[in-house]
N, C-alpha and C positions, 0 to 999 in steps of 0.2 A: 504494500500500500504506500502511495508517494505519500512527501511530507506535508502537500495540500491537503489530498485526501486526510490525513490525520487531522489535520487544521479544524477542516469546514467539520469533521465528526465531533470533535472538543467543542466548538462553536455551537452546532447542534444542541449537544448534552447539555450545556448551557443553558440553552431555550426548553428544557423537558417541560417544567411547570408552566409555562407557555403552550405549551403544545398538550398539553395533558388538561388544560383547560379549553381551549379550542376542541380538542377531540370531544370531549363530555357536553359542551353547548352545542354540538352537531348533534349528536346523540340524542340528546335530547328535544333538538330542534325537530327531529325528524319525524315525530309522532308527540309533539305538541297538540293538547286538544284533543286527541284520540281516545277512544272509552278502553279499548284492549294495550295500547301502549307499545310495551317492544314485542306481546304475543304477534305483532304483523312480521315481526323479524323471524318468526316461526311459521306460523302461517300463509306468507308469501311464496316461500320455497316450497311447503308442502303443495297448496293448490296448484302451480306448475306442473310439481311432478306428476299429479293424481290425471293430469290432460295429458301430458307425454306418456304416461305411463296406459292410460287408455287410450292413445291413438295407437301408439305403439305394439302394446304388448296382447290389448284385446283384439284391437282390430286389425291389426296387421300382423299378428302373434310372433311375434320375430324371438329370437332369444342369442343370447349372446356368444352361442359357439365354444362353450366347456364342456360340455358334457352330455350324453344323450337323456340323463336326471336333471338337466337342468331347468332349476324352477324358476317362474314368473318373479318372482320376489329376487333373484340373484339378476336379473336385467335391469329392476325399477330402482337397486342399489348402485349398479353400474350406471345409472341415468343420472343419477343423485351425485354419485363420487365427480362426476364433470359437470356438474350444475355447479358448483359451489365454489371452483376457482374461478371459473367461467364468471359468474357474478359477482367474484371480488373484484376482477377486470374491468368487465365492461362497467361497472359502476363505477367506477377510479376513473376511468377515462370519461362517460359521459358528464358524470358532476364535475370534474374539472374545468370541461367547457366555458363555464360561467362562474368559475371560482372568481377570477380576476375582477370583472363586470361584477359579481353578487355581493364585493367587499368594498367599495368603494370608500369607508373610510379608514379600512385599513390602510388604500393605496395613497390617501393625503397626506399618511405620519410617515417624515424621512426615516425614523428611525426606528419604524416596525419591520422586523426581521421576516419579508414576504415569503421567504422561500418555506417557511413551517407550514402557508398554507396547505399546499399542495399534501406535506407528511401530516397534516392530523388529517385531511379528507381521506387518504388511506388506511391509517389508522383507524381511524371511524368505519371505515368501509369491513376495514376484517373484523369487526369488532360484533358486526350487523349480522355479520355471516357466520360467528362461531354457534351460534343457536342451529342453524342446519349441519353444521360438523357435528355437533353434539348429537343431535337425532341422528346422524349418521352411522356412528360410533356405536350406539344403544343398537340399532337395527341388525349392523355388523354380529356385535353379540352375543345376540340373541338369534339370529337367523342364517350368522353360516360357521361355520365348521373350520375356519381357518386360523394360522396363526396369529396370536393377536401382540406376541415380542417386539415385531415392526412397527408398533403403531408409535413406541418412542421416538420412532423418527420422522414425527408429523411437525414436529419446528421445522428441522431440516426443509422439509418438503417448501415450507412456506419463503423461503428467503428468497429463491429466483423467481416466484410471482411478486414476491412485495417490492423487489427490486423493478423489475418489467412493470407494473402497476405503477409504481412510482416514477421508475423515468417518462411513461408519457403522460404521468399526469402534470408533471414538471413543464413537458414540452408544450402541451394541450390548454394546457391552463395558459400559459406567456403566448401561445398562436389564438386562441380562443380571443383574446383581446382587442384583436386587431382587426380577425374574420372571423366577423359574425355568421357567416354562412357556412363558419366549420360544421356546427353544430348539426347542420342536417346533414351533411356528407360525410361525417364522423359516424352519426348514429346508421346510416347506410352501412359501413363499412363495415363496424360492430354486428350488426344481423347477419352478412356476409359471414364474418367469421364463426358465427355460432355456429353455422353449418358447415362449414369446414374444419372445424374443431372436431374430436374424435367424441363428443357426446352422445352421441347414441351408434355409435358403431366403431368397430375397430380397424384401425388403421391398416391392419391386412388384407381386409375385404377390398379396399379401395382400389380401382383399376387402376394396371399398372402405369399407364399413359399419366393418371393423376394426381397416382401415390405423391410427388415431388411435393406437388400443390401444398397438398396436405402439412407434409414434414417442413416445409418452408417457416409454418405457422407454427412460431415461437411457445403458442398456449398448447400443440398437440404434446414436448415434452412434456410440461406441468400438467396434464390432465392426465395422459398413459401414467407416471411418477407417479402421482396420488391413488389411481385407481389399484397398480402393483403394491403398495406397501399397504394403502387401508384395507382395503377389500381380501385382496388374493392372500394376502401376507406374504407380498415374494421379496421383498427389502428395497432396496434402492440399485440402480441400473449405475455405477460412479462413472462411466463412461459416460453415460446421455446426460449425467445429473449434471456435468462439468460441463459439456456443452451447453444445455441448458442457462447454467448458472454466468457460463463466461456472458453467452448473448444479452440476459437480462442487465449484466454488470454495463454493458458499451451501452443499451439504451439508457442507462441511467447515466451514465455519464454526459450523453448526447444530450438528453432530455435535459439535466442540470444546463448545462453549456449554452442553450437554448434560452431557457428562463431568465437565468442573470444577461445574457446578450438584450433581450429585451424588456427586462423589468425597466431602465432608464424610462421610458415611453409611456410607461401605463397610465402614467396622472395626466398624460394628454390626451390618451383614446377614450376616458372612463368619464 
């Protein structure tokens, strides 16, 4: 790690209580007013799956290719294990959008530290989604028969999505400012990718003409990665994880390098 890199992370650490209050007023921002509260933090994910899971699994009875015992319940958790980085994602990146624009007095104080924004909206964002990890985990359990050793290494798991998450929400946030018309062809792009993401199917299936497509897409490691260690209990791949891990580390740095290039500007676009 360069001697910057160490810098802006002491800097960071600096700002925790900062940024640990930002995250909590998100948080709570989110279901202000609400009679059920953070139960939508549970609820949300479930009513999805309950639709995928009956397009999917009733009506198109598909199943995910383990076993000829293989029951409906071991697809609707493989549906679930790639819902759930998938939405830490795409929700980093679409509320980013209008981070910049939605803070506008932050962006008048010379000396508020902009770039925490970006890290408690991620923050907040995994934070929203441990309630469907948790369901996850309970279901695992309870309904299959695998190792459950690997699941220590569900931190691991998380650091080259919060990384990927973070750099473009770094980048997304400081572009989002300027063009406003990110926002629909940002949110285009993100449905794009759900389906080219391995969430309801495996990357092996995929013709070979298109397989590349597929592997191109930074989120198909992190979702294979998670669905291997929680579900199957087969550990971590340290080859892919590294790949993986290296490509999140360059977005994030890109995405930072982004953000301070154009933070200078914001108090004129806003």
């Amino acid at each position: 790690m360069s001697v910057f890199a160490v810098k802006k992370v002491a800097q960071l650490w600096s700002y925790r209580e900062l940024i640990y209050q930002l995250t909590r007023r998100d948080l709570l921002a989110r279901y202000k007013g609400s009679y059920l509260g953070f139960a939508w933090a549970l609820l949300t994910p479930l009513v999805m799956l309950f639709i995928y899971s009956f397009i999917f699994v009733i009506v198109f009875k598909l199943k995910w290719g383990l076993g000829t015992e293989e029951s409906k319940t071991l697809y609707t958790l493989m549906i679930f294990s790639g819902l759930i980085p998938f939405y830490i994602f795409s929700e980093s990146i679409n509320r980013s959008l209008v981070l910049i624009s939605g803070n506008p007095n932050y962006i008048k104080k010379v000396v508020f530290p902009l770039e925490i924004l970006p890290i408690s909206l991620v923050i907040s964002t995994i934070i929203n989604n441990i309630f469907g990890l948790i369901l996850l985990l309970v279901a695992k359990l309870v309904f299959l028969q695998t190792p459950s050793l690997p699941l220590l290494l569900i931190p691991i798991l998380f650091v080259p999505l919060i990384f990927l998450s973070l750099g473009l929400a770094f980048a997304f946030s400081a572009l989002g400012a300027y063009i406003r018309d990110l926002t629909h062809s940002i949110a285009l792009v993100v449905n794009m990718l759900f389906y080219m993401s391995p969430i309801f199917y495996q990357t092996s299936i995929v013709p070979e003409p298109f397989r590349s497509i597929v592997n191109i897409n930074p989120l198909t490691s992190i979702i294979e990665q998670w669905r291997d260690v929680i579900l199957l209990g087969r550990g971590i791949d340290y080859g892919q994880y590294g790949i993986s891990l290296f490509t999140s580390v360059i977005v994030l740095a890109i995405g930072y390098f982004i953000f301070q290039y154009l933070r200078k500007g914001f108090s004129d676009v806003i």
